[in-house]
N, C-alpha and C positions, 0 to 999 in steps of 0.2 A: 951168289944167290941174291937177288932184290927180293924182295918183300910187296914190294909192289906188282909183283909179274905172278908169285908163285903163291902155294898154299898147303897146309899140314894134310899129309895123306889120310889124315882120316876122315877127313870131309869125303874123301872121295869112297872110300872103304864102307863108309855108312852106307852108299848108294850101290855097294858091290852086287844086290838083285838085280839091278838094270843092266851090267855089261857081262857080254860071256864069255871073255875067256878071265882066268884068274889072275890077280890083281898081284902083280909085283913089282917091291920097289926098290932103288939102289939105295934111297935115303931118304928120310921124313918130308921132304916137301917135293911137291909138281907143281907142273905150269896152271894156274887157275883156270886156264883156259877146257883143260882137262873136264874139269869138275861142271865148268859151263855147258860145256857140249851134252854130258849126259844129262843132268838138268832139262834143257832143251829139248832134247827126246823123249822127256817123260813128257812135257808141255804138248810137243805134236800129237803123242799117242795119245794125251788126256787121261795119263793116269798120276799127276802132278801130285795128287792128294795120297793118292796109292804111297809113290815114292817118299816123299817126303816123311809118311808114318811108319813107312819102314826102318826109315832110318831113325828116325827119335827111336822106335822100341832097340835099336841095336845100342846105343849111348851108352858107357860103362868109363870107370876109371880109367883105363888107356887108352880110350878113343883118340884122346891127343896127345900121350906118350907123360911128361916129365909133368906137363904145365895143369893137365886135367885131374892128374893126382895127385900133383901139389894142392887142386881144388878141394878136391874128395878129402883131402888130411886137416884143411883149416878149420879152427876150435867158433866158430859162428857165422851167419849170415855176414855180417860187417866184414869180417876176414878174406871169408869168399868174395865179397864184389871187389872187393881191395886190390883179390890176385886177377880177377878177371880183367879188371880194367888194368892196373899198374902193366902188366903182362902181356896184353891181348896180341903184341905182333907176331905172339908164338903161334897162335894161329894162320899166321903167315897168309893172312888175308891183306887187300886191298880195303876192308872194313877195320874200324878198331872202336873198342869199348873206351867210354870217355867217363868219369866217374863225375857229372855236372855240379859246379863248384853253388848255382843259385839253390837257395835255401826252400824248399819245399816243406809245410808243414805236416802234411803228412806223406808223402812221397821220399824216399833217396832214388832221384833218376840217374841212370845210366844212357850216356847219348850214344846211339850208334851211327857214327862216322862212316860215311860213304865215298872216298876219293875219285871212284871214275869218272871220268867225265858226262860219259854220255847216259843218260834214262832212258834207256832198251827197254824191252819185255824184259828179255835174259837176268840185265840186271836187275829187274825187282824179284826176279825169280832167287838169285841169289840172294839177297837180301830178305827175304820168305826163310830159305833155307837156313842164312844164316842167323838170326835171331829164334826162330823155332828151334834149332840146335841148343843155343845158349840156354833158352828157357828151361828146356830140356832136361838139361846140363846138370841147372840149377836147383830144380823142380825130383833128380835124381839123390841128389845132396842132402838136399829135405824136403821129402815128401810135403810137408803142412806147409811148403809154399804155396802150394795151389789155392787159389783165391785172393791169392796176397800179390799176383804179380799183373797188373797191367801195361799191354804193349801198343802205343803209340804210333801211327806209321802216316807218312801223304798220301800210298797208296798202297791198293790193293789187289793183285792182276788177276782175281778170282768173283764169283758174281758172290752173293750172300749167302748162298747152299754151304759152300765151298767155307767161307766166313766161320760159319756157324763149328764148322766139323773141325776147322784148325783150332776153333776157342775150344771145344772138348779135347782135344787133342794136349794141347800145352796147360787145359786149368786155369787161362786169362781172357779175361776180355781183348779183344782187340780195337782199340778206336783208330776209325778212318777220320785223319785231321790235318789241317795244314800246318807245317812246322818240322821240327826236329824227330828222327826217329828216336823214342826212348823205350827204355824198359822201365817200369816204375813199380818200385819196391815198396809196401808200406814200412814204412819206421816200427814199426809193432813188432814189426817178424826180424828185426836187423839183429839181437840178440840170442835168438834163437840156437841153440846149442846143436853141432852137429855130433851128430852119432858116430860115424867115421875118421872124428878127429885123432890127428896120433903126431904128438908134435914129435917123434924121433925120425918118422916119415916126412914132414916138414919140413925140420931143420936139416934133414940129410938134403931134400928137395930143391930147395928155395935156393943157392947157390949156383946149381944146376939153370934152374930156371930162369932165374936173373942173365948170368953168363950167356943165353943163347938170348936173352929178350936186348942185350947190350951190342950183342953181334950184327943182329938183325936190324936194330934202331940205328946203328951206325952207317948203315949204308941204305936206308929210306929217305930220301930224297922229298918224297910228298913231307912227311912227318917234318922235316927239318926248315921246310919254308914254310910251314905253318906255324911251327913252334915262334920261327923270328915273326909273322906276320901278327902273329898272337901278343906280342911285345911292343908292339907300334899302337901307340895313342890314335894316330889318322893313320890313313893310308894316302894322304895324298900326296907326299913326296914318294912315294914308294912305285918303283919301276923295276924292268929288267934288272938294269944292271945293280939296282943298289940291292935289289935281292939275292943275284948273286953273288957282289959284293958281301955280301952277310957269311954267306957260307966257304969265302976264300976260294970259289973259283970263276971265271971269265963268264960272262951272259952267253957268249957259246956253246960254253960247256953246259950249262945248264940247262940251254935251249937241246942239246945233243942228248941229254938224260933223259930231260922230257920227257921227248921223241920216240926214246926208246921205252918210253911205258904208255904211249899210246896219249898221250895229251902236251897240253905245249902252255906258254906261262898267261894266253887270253883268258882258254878253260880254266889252269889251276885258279888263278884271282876271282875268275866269276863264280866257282866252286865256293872259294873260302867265303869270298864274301855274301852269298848266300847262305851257307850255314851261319856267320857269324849274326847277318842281319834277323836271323829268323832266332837265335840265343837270345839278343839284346832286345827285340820285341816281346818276346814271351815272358821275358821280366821284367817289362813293363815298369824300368827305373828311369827310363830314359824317352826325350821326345822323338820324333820322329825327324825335327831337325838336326838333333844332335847324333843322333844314329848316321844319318845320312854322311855327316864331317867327320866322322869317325868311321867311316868306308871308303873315307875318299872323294866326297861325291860334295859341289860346291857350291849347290843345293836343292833342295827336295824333290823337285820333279823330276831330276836326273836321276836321282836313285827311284822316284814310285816306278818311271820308265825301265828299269833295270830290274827293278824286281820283279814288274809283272812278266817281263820275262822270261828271267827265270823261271817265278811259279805255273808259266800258263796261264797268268790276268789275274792271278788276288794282288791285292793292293796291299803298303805296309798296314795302312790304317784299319785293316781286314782283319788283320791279326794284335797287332798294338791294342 
């Protein structure tokens, strides 16, 4: 099972209005590609908004089996984002929850991590879906989240109508902005006592939980050249092969895994280094030339060239 390829069937179960015949499964996870397709025929038919509310109202403690009631049983906010983030490849998304290490003074943000390559419609469709789920989620755990959680995004493949009805929907504002996807928690509410706490359902839980998020991690490939890439001061010794030098197998092999998740190690690098350029500007600790030596880049106008890119023409100093 990759993690990279597949996704917890209840992604797709939340959406079971849209397909007709009944939904059955050998085991907890399907090809994400699954999950895309319906999606995408909400988007043709134009009832994206339809769909999408159906499934936030279905959301309950097993929606995701082990990992979402492990959710439901933790004793505060703080615990919940813990498990959501520490956890998140139970979801067995191409997406994962990042618990962001920079110090916001009133925010705890959570970044949400995008690995595929390419920015499709589809894919922001996903990314729609899956942060409105999380909200959800969270929003289900404790109610008096709502107003407390603001969601971050570059885009948004809906006009302002559309906008307006998902903010009533989840209880957050939504800002459309260049940078990182996050969810952003006020600090006020991180204490907040949940109601459904039950640490014998916890402790029984979290074992479990761990066990499959260790299975899973073990053989994600995106996550593992990010983890070394995240460890490197520059990148500019950094190539094929010392990448997969890292992880003890041949630059072929790696190029071979790749391949088989639909991207190859140009996109992964301009991936990473996009997200990571867009972390280091937004905390604004760092110049612009120094960000650049620490991408790789040997100097600045290589990376502004790289990044507008990237973003479609914003500049670092856009966001810095």
């Amino acid at each position: 099972m990759n993690p990279n390829l597949v996704i917890h069937k209840g992604w797709l179960e939340l959406l079971s209005s849209l397909t007709k015949d009944e939904l059955k499964f050998d085991n907890d996870y399907i090809e994400t590609e699954i999950v895309k397709a319906v999606l995408y025929q909400g988007y043709q038919e134009g009832n994206s908004i339809e769909l999408i509310k159906k499934a936030i109202t279905n959301v309950s403690p097993l929606t995701f089996g082990s990992y979402s009631l492990l959710a439901f049983s933790a004793n505060d906010i703080n615990e919940l984002v813990y498990i959501l983030t520490t956890y998140s490849v139970c979801f067995g998304s191409p997406m994962r929850l990042i618990n962001n290490k920079t110090v916001n003074a009133k925010y705890l943000e959570v970044l949400v991590r995008n690995t595929e390559s390419r920015q499709v419609e589809i894919t922001y469709l996903g990314q729609i879906y899956y942060v409105a789920i999380v909200i959800r989620l969270m929003l289900n755990i404790h109610p008096n989240l709502k107003g407390k959680i603001k969601l971050q995004i570059g885009y948004f493949p809906f006009d302002q109508a559309t906008k307006n009805q998902f903010e009533e929907l989840l209880g957050c504002v939504i800002e459309v902005r260049q940078g990182l996807m996050k969810i952003c928690i006020e600090r006020t509410a991180l204490n907040y006592q949940i109601k459904t706490r039950d640490l014998e359902v916890y402790d029984a839980l979290l074992p479990v939980v761990i066990r499959k998020s260790q299975r899973m991690s073990s053989v994600d490939i995106i996550q593992k050249c990010y983890d070394f890439l995240d460890e490197q001061e520059t990148l500019l010794m950094i190539d094929n092969d010392s990448l997969a030098k890292s992880l003890s197998i041949t630059s072929r092999t790696l190029n071979r895994r790749l391949n088989q998740i639909h991207t190859n190690y140009r996109e992964l690098i301009d991936k990473y280094r996009y997200e990571r350029a867009q972390h280091l500007l937004e905390s604004n600790h760092k110049n612009i030339t120094s960000i650049a030596y620490e991408l790789g880049y040997v100097d600045v106008s290589s990376f502004t060239r790289a990044f507008k890119r990237w973003s479609g023409g914003v500049t670092p100093s856009m966001i810095n």
